[in-house]
C-alpha positions as a Markdown table, in Angstrom:
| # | Residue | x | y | z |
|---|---|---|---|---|
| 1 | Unk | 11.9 | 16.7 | 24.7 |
| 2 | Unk | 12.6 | 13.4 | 23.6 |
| 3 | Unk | 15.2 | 11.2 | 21.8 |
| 4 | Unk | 13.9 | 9.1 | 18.8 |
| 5 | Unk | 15.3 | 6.5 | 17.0 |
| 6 | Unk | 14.6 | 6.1 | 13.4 |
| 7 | Unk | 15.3 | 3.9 | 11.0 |
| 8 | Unk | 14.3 | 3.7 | 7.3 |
| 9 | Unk | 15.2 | 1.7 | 4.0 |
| 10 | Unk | 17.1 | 3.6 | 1.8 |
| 11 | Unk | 14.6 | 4.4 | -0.8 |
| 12 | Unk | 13.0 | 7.8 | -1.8 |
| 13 | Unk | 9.4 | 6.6 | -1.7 |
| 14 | Unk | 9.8 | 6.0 | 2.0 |
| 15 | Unk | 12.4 | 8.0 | 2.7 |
| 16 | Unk | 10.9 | 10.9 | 1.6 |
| 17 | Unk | 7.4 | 10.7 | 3.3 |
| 18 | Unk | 9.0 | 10.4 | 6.8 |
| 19 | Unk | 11.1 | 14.2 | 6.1 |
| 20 | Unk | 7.8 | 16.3 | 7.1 |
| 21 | Unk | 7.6 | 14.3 | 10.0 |
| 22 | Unk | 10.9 | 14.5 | 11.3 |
| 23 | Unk | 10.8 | 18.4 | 10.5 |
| 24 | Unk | 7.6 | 18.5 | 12.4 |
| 25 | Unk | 9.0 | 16.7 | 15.5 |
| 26 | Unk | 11.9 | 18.4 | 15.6 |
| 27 | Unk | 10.1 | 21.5 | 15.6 |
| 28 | Unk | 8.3 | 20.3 | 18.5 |
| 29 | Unk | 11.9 | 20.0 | 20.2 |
| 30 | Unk | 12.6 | 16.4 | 19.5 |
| 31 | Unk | 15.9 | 15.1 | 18.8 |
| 32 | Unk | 16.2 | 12.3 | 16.3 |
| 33 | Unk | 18.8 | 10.3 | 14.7 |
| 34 | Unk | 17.8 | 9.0 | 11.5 |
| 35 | Unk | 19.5 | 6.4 | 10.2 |
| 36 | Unk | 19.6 | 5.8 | 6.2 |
| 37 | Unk | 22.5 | 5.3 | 3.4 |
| 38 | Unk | 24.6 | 7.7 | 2.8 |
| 39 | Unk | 23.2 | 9.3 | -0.3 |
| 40 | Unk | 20.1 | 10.6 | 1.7 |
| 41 | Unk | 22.4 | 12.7 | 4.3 |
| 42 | Unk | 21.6 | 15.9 | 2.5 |
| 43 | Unk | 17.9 | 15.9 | 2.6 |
| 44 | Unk | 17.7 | 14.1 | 6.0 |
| 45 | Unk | 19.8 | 16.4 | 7.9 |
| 46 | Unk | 18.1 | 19.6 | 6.0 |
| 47 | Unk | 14.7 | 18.3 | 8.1 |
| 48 | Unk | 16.3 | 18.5 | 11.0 |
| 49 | Unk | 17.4 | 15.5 | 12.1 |
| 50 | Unk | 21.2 | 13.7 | 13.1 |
| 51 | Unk | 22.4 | 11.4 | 9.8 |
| 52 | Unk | 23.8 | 8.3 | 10.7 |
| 53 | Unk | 24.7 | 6.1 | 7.5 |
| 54 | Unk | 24.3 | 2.1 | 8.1 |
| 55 | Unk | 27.6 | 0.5 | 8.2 |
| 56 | Unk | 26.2 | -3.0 | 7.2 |
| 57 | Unk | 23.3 | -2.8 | 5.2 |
| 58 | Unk | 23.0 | -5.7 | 1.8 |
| 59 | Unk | 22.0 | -5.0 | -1.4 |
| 60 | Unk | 18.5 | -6.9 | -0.6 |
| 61 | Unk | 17.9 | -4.2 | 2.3 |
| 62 | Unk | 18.8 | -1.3 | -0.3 |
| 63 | Unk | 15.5 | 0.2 | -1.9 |
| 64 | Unk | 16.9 | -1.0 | -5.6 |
| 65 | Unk | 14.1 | -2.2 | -7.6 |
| 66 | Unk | 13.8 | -5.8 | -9.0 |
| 67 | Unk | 13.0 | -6.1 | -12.9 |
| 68 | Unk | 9.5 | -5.2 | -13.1 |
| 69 | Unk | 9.2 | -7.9 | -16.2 |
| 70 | Unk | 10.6 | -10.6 | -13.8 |
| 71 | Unk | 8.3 | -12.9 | -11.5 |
| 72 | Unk | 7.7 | -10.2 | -8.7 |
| 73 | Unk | 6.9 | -13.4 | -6.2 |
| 74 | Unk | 9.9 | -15.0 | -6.7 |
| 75 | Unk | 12.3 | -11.8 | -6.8 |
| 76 | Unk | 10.4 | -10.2 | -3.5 |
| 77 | Unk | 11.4 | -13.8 | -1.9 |
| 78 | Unk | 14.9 | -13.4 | -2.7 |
| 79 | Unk | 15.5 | -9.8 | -1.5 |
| 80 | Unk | 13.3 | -10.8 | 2.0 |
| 81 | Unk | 15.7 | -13.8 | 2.2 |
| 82 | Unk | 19.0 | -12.1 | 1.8 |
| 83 | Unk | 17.5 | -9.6 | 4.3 |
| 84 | Unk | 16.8 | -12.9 | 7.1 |
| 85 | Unk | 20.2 | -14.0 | 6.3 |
| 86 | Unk | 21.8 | -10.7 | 6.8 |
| 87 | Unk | 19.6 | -10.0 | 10.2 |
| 88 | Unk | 22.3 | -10.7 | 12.9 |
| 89 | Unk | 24.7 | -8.3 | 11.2 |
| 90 | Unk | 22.2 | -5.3 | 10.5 |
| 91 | Unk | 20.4 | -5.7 | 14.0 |
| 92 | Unk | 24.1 | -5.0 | 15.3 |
| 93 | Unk | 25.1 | -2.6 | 13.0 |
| 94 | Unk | 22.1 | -0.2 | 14.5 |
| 95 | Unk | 22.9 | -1.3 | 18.2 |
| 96 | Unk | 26.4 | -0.9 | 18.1 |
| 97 | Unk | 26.6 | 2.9 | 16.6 |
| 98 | Unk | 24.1 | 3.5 | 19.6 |
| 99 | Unk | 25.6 | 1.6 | 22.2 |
| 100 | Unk | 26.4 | 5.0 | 24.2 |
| 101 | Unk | 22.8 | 6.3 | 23.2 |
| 102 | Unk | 19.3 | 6.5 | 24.7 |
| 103 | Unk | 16.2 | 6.3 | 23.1 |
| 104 | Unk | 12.7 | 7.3 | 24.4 |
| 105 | Unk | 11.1 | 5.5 | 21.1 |
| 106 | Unk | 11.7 | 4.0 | 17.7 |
| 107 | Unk | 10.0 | 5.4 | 14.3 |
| 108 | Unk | 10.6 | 2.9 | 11.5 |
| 109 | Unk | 9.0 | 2.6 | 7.3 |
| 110 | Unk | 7.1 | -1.0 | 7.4 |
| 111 | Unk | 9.6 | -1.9 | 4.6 |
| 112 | Unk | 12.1 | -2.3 | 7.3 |
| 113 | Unk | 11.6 | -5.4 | 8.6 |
| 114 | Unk | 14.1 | -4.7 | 11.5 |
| 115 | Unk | 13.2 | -1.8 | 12.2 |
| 116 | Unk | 10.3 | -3.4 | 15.2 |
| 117 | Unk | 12.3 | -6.2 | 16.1 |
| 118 | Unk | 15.2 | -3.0 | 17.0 |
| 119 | Unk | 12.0 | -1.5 | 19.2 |
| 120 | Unk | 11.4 | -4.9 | 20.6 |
| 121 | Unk | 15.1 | -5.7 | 21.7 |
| 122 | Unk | 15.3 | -1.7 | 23.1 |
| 123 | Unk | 11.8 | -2.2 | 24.8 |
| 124 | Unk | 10.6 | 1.1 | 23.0 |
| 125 | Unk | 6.9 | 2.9 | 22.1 |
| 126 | Unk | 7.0 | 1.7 | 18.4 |
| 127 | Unk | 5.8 | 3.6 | 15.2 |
| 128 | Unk | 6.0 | 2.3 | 11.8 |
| 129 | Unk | 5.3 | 4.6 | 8.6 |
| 130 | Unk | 3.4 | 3.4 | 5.8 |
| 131 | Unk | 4.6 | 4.9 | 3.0 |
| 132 | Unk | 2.9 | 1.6 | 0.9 |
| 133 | Unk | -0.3 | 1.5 | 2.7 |
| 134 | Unk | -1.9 | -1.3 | 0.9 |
| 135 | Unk | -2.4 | -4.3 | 2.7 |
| 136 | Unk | -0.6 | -7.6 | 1.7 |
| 137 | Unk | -3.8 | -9.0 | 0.7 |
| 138 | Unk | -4.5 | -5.8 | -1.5 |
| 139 | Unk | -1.2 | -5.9 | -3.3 |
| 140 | Unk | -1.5 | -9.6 | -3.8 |
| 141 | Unk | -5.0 | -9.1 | -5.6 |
| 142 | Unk | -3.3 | -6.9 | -7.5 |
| 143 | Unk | -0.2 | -8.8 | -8.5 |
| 144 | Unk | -2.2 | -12.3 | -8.7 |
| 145 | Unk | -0.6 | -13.0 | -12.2 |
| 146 | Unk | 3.0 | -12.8 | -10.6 |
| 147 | Unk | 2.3 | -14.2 | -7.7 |
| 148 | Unk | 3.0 | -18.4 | -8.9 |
| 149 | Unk | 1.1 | -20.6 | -5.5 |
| 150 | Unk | 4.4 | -22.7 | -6.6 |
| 151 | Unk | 6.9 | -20.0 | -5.9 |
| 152 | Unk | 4.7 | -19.3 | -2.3 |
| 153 | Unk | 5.3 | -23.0 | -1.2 |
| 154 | Unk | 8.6 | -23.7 | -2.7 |
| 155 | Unk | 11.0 | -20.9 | -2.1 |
| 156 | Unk | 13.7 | -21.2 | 0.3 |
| 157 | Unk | 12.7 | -17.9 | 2.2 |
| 158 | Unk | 10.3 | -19.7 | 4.2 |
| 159 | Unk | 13.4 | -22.1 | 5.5 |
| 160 | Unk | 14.7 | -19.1 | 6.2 |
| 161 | Unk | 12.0 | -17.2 | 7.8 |
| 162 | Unk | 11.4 | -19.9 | 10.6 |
| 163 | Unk | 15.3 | -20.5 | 11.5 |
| 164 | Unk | 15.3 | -16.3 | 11.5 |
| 165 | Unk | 12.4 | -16.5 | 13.8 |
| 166 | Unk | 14.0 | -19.0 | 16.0 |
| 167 | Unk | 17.0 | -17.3 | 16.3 |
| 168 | Unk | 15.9 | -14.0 | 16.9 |
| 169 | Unk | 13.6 | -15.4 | 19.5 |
| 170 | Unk | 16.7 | -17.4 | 21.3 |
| 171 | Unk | 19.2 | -14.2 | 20.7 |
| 172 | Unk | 17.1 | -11.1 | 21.7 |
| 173 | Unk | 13.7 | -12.4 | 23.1 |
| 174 | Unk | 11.6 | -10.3 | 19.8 |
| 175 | Unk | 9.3 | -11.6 | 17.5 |
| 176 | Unk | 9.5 | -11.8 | 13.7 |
| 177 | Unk | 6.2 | -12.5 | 12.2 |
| 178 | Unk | 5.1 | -15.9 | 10.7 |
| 179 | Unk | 3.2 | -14.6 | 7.7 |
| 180 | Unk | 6.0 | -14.3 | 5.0 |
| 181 | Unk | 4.1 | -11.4 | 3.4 |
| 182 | Unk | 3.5 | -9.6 | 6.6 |
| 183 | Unk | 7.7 | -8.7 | 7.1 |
| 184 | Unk | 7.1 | -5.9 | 4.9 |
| 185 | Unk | 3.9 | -4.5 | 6.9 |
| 186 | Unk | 5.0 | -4.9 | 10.6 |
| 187 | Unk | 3.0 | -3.0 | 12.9 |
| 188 | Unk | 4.4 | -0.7 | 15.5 |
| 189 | Unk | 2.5 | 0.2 | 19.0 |
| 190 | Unk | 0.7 | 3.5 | 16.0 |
| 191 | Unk | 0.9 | 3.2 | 12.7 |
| 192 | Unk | 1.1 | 6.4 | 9.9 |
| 193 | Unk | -0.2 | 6.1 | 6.8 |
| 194 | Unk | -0.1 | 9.0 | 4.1 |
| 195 | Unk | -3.7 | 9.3 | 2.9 |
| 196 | Unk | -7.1 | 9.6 | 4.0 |
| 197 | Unk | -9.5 | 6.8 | 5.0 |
| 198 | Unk | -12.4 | 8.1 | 1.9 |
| 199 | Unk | -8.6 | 7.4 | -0.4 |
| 200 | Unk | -8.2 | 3.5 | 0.8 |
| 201 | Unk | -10.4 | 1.1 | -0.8 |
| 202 | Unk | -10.9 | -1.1 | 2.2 |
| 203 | Unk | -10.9 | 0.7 | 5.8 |
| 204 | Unk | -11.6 | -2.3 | 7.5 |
| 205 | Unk | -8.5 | -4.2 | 6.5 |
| 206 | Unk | -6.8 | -1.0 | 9.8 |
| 207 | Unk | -7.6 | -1.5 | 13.0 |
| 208 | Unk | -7.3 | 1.4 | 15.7 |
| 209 | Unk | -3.6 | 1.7 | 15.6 |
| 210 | Unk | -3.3 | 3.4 | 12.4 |
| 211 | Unk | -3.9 | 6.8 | 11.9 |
| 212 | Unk | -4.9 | 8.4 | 8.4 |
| 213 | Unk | -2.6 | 11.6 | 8.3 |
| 214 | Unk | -3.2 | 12.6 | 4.5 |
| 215 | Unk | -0.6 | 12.5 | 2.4 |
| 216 | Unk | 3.4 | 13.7 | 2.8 |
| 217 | Unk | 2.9 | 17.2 | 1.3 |
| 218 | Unk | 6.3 | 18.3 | 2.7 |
| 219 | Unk | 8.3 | 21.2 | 0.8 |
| 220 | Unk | 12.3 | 19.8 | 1.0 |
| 221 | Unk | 13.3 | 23.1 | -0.2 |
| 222 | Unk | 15.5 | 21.1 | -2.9 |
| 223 | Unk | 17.7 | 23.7 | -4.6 |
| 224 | Unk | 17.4 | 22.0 | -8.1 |
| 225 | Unk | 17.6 | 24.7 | -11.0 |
| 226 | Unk | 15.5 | 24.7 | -13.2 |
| 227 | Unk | 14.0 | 26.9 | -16.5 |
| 228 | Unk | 10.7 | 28.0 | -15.0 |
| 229 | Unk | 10.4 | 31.1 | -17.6 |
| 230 | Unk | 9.7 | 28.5 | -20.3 |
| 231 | Unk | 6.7 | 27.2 | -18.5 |
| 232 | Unk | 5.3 | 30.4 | -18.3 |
| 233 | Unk | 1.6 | 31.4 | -20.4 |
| 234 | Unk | 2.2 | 27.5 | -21.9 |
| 235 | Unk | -0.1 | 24.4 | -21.5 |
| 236 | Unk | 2.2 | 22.0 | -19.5 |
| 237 | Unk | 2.2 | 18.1 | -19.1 |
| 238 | Unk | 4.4 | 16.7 | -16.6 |
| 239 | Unk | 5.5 | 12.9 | -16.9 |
| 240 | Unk | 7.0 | 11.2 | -14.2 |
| 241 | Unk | 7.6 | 7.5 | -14.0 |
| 242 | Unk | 9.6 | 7.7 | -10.5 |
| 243 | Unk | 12.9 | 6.7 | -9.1 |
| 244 | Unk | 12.5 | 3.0 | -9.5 |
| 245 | Unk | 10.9 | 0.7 | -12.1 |
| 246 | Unk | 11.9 | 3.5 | -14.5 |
| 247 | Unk | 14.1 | 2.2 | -17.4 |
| 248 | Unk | 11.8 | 1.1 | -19.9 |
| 249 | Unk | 13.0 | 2.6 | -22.5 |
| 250 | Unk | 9.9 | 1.9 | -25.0 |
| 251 | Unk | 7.6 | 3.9 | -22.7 |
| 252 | Unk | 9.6 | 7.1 | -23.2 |
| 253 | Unk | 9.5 | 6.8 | -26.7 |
| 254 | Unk | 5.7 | 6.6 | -26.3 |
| 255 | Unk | 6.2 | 9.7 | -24.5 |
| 256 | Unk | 8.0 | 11.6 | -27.1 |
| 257 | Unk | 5.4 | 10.3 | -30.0 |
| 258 | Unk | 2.5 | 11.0 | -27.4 |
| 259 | Unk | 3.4 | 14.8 | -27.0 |
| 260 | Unk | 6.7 | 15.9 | -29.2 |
| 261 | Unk | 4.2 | 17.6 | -31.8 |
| 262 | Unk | 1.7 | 19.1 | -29.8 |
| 263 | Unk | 2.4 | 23.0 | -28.5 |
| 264 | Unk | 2.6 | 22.1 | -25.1 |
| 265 | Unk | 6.1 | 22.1 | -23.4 |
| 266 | Unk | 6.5 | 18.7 | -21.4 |
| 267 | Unk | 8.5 | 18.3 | -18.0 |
| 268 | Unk | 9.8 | 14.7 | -18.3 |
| 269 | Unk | 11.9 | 13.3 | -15.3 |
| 270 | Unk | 14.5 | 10.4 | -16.2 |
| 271 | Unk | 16.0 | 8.9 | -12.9 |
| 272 | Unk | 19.6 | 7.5 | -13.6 |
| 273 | Unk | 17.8 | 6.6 | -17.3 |
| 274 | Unk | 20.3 | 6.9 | -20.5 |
| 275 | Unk | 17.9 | 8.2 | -23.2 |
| 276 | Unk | 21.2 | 9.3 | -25.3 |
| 277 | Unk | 19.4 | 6.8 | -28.5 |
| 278 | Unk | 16.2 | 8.3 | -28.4 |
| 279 | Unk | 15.7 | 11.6 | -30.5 |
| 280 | Unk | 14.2 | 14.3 | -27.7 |
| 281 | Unk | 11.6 | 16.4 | -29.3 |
| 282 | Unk | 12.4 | 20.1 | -28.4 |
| 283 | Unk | 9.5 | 21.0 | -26.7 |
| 284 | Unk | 10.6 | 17.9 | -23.3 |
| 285 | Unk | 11.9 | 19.2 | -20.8 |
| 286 | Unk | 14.2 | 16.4 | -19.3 |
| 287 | Unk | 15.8 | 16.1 | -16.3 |
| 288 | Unk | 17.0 | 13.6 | -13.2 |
| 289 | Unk | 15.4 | 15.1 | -10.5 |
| 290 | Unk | 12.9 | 17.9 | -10.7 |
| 291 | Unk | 11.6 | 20.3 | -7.7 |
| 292 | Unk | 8.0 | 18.8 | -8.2 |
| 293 | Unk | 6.4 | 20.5 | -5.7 |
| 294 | Unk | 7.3 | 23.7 | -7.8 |
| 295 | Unk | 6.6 | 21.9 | -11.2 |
| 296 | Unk | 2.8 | 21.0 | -10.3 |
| 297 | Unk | 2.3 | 24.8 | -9.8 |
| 298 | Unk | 2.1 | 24.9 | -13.3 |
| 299 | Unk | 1.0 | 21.5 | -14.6 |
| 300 | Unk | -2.2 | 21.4 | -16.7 |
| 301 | Unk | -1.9 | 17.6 | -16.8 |
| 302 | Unk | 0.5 | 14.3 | -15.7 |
| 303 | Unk | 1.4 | 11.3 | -16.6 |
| 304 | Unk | 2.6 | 9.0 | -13.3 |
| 305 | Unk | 3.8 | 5.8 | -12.6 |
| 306 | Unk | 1.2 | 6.1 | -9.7 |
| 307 | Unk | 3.6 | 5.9 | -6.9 |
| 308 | Unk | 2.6 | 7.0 | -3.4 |
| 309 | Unk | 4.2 | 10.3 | -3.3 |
| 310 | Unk | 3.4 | 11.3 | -7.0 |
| 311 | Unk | -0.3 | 10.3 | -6.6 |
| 312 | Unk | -1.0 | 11.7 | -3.8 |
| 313 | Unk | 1.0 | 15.4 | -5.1 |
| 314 | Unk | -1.5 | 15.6 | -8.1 |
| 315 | Unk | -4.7 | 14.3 | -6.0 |
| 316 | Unk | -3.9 | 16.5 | -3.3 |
| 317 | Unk | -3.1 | 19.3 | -5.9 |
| 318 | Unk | -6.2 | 18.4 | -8.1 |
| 319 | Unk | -4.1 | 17.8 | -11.1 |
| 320 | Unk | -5.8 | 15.6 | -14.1 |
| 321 | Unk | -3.4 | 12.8 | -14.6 |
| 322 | Unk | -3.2 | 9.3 | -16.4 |
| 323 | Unk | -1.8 | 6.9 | -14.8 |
| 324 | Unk | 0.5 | 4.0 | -16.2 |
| 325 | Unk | 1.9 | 1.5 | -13.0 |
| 326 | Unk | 4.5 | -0.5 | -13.4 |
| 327 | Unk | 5.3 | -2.7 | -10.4 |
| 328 | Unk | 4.7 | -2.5 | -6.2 |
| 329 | Unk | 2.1 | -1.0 | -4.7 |
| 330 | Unk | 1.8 | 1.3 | -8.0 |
| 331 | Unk | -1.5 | -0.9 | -9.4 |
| 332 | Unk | -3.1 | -0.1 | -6.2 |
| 333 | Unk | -2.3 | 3.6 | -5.9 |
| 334 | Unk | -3.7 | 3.6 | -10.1 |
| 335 | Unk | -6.9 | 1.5 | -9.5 |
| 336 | Unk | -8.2 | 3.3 | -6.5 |
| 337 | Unk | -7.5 | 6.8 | -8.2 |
| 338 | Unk | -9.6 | 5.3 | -11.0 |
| 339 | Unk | -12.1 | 3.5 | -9.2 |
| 340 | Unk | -13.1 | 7.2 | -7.7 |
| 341 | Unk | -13.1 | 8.6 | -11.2 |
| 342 | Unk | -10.2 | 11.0 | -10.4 |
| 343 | Unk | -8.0 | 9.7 | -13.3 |
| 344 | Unk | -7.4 | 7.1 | -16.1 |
| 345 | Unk | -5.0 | 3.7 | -15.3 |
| 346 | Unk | -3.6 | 2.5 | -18.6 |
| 347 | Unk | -1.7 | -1.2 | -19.4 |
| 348 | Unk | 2.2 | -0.4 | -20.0 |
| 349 | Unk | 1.9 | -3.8 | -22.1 |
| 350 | Unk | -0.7 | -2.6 | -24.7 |
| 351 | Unk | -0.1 | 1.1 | -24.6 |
| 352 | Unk | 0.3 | 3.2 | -28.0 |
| 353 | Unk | 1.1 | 6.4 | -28.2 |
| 354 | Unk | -2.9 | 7.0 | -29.6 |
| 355 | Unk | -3.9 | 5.4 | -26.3 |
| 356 | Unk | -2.1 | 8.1 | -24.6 |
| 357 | Unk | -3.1 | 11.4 | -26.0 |
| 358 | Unk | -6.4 | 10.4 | -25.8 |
| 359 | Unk | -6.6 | 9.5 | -22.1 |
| 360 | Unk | -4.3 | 12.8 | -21.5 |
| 361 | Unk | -7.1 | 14.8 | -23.4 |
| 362 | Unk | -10.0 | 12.9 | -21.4 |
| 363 | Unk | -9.1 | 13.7 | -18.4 |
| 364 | Unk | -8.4 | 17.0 | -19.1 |
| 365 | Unk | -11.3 | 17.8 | -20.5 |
| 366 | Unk | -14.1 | 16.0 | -18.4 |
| 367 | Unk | -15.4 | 18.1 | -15.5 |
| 368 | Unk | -16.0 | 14.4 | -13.5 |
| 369 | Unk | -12.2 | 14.0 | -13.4 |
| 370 | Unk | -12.4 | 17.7 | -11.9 |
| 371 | Unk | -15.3 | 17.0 | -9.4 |
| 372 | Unk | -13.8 | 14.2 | -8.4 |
| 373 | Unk | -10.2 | 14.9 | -8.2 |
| 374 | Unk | -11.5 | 17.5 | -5.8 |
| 375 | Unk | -13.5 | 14.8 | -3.5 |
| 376 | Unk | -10.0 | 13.4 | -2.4 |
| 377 | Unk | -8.3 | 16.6 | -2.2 |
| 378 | Unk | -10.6 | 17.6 | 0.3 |
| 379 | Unk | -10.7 | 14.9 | 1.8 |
| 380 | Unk | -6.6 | 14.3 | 2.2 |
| 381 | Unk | -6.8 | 18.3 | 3.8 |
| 382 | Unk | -9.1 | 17.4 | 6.1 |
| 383 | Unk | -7.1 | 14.0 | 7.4 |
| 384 | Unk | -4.7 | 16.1 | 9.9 |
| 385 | Unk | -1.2 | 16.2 | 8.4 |
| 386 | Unk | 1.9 | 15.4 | 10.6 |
| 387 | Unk | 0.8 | 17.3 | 13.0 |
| 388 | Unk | -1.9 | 14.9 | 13.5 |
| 389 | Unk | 0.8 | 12.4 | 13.9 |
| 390 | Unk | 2.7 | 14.2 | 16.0 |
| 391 | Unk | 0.0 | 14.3 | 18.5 |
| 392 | Unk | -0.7 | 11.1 | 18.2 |
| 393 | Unk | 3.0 | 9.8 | 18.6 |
| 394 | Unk | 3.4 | 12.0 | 21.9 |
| 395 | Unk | 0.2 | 10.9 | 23.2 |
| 396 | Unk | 1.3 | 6.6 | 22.8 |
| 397 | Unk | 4.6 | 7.8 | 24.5 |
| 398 | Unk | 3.0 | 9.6 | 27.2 |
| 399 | Unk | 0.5 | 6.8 | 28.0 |
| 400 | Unk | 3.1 | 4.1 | 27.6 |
| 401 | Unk | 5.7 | 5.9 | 30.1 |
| 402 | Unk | 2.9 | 6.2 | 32.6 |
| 403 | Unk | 2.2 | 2.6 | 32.4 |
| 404 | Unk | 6.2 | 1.9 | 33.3 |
């Protein structure tokens, strides 16, 4: 029985993968405090885990997305400098609610860049978890038009990177990396990621610390209510465009021309989004939050954003979907799901609502999109789950301890 240390930016796309885990831990006997913001107590503590809330944490460290119609370059440089400016403050913030603690190792999501350094300065087993997978490299081939060479050289960020790297160094004897793009994709000691080697596009970009778990099919018994008995007997197309990078409001209106006069009743999710000056067709559904895991039991067909968790539901659930990315690591998750003919990526900046219906009827009604939806399914079952990682975390803590 062990006590772990965990630490995660306060987002639900990497929150939310890590909840399976901890419940799967804890099972095991584990005892972990989790530390997060304060509007993910609920859903941490219900897996199992002790809630701390940070004390100190910036806006730049909070999981807010920037303006997906902004330079993504020159915004992602902003938030990782406020973060390096911030370090001192939110390295202490962690050590000094633990001061009377101890820790046998550290579980940390890659987007929290302080999350190893903590590991290093406890001289803990680390473990980071990948809820964005895709290498730097990958997400940069995707993003190439927003990523300007001039904002790469220019920005302060790299200033500030090399006097955070100094003083960390001085102060705690830990090591930042040197690679700007690389603070959001720090290793640990083993390394989760939530799919399955056949899903990534490049397997040789991971060496042998990672493990390939499949993705974070969790249920987080969320007690959302919801009208199921008008889903029943009906074709249903869920839309989701996720918790962040969701405001356009000119893609829901695509939505409601898309679908408002077909016969199908459609479960659309709108995330702290003010629709109040569109006209909702009666047949949407529309809601915050939605208990998806419950929803894709009766989804015919979706619509995504092609985030990590939402992808890998509907793969993993063999549900035809189109996919429409916005920003992050959204273009990757889109264009490996097409490249394997398991669904159809469409432009957000050219799409009509003709485009729509007929990618929404395509993949429905192709058996390809069937066959293959099926290849990464089975492929994502057969990757191990958490309790694949759980093995794999006990047996890195067990080797390291008998190496003390």
């Amino acid at each position: 029985m062990s006590n772990v240390l965990f630490l995660s930016v306060p987002a639900h796309g990497h929150v939310n993968p890590t909840l399976g885990l901890v419940h799967e831990l804890t099972k095991r006997g584990e005892r972990i405090t989790y530390f997060c913001s304060e509007d993910f107590r609920e859903k941490i503590e219900r897996s199992g885990a002790e809630f701390i809330s940070y004390k100190n944490l910036p806006d730049s460290a909070k999981g807010n997305a920037p303006d997906p119609q902004g330079n993504l370059a020159s915004m992602l440089f902003d938030r990782i400098d406020g973060i390096l400016k911030r370090s001192d403050s939110m390295i202490s913030d962690v050590l000094d609610q633990i001061k009377d603690r101890t820790f046998d190792y550290v579980i940390y999501t890659s987007m929290y860049p302080l999350g190893n350094i903590i590991a290093q300065i406890l001289k803990l087993p680390s473990i980071a978890s990948f809820a964005v997978f895709a290498t730097p490299k990958e997400l940069m081939e995707k993003h190439h038009h927003s990523f300007n060479p001039e904002d790469l050289r220019n920005h302060p960020v790299h200033t500030t990177l090399k006097e955070t790297r100094e003083h960390i160094k001085r102060q705690y004897n830990a090591e930042l990396p040197e690679d700007l793009m690389q603070l959001f994709f720090i290793k640990g000691d083993l390394n989760i990621a939530y799919t399955s080697k056949y899903f990534v596009s490049h397997a040789e970009y991971y060496d042998d610390s990672f493990i390939f778990i499949g993705p974070p099919i969790y249920d987080r018994k969320e007690n959302l209510e919801f009208p199921f008995e008008r889903l029943k007997g009906r074709k249903v197309i869920y839309i989701s465009l996720g918790t962040v990078f969701n405001s356009d409001l000119k893609l829901y209106e695509i939505f409601f021309k898309s679908f408002g006069d077909t016969d199908a009743v459609v479960v659309l999710t709108a995330y702290k989004v003010d629709l109040s000056s569109l006209t909702i067709p009666d047949n949407f559904i529309v809601r915050s939050f939605v208990p998806q895991s419950e929803i894709l039991r009766y989804t015919d067909v979706a619509v995504t954003h092609a985030g990590m968790n939402s992808t890998s539901d509907l793969l993993y659930a063999q549900i035809p979907f189109v996919a429409i990315p916005i920003s992050a690591d959204q273009p990757y998750m889109a264009g490996r799901a097409e490249e394997l003919g398991a669904a159809i990526a469409l432009d957000k900046d050219t799409l009509t609502p003709e485009l729509l219906k007929d990618a929404v009827d395509k993949v429905s009604s192709d058996p390809g999109y069937a066959e293959n939806l099926k290849k990464i399914s089975d492929s994502f079952k057969a990757a191990g789950g958490y309790p694949k990682a759980a093995d794999a975390i006990f047996r890195l803590v067990d080797k390291q301890q008998l190496q003390k």
